[in-house]
C-alpha positions as CSV (number, residue, x, y, z in Angstrom):
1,X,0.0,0.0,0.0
2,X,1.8,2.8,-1.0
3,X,1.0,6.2,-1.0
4,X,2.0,8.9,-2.3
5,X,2.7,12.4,-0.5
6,X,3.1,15.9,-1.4
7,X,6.2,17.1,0.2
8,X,5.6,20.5,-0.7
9,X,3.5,21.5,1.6
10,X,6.0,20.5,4.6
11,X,9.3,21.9,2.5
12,X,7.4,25.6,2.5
13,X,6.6,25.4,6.1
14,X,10.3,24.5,6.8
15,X,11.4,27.4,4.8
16,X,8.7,29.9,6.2
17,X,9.6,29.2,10.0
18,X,13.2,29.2,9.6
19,X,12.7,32.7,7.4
20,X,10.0,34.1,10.3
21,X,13.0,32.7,13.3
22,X,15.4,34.6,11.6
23,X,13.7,37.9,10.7
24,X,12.7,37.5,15.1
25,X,16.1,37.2,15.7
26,X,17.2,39.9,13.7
27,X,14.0,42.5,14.9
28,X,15.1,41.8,18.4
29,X,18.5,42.5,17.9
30,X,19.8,38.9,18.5
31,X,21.0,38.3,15.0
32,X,23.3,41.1,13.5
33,X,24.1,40.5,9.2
34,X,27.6,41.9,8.8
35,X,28.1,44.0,6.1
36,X,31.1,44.7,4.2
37,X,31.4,48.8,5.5
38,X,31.4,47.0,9.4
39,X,34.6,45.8,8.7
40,X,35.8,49.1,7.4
41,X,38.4,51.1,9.6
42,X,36.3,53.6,12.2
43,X,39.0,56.3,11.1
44,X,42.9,56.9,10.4
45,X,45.3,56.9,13.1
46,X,49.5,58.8,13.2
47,X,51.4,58.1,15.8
48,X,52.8,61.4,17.3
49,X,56.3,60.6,18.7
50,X,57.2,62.6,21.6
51,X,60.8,63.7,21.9
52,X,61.5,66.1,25.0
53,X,62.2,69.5,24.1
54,X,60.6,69.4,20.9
55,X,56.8,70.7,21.1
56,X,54.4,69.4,19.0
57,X,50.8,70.7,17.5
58,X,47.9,68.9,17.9
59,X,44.2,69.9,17.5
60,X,42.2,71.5,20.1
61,X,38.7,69.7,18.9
62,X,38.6,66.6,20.2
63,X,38.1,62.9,18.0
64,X,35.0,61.1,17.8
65,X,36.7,58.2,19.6
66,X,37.4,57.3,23.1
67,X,39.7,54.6,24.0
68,X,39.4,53.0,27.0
69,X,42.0,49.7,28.0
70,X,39.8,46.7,28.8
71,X,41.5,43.4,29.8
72,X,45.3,44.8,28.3
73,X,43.8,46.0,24.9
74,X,42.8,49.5,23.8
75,X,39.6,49.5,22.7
76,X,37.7,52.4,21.1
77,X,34.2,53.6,21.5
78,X,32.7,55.8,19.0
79,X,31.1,59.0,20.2
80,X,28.5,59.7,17.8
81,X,27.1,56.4,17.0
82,X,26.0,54.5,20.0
83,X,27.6,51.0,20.4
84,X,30.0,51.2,17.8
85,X,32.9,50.4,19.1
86,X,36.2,48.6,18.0
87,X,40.0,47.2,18.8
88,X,43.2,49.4,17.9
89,X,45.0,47.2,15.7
90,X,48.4,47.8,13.7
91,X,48.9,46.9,9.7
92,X,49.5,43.7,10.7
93,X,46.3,43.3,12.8
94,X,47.9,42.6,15.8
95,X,46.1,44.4,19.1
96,X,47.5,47.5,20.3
97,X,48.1,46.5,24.2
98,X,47.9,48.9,27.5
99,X,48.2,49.2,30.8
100,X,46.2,50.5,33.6
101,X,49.6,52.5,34.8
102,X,51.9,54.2,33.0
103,X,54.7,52.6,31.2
104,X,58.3,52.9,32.5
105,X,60.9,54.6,30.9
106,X,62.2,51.9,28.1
């Protein structure tokens, strides 16, 4: 006695409820799709070596970043877009370390 089913039926019910899961996810902020600008850079960095008895200009307006150490790396939190927020890396992409105190004299 065979019979015959009609799969499709169950294969668009699989399909809807994994498509209605994910747009829950995603409304509910549990799911976040990466896009290619997230992994952009949040801005340019220079490195200002500071050699004593030479002065050096900098600009009085502040950057949209502030870095704060967290667990040894510097990590920086965008100002104007809440909870953007990212690690100080170099061109190799290693992490940029710190420390709580200041650094001795190397």
């Amino acid at each position: 006695m065979t019979e015959e089913r009609n799969l499709i039926p169950c294969i668009l019910t699989a399909v809807a409820t994994v498509a209605a899961t994910v747009a829950a996810l995603w409304y509910y902020g549990y799911l976040h799709i990466a896009k290619e600008e997230d992994a952009l850079l949040l801005a340019d960095y220079t490195f200002l070596k500071t050699i004593p008895g030479q002065d050096y200009k900098v600009s009085h307006e502040p950057a949209q970043q502030v870095a704060q150490c967290i667990d040894g790396v510097l990590v920086l939190f965008d100002t104007k877009q809440k909870g953007l927020s990212g690690v100080l890396v170099d061109k190799r992409k290693r992490a940029v370390r710190c420390h709580a105190d200041t650094p001795a004299a190397l």
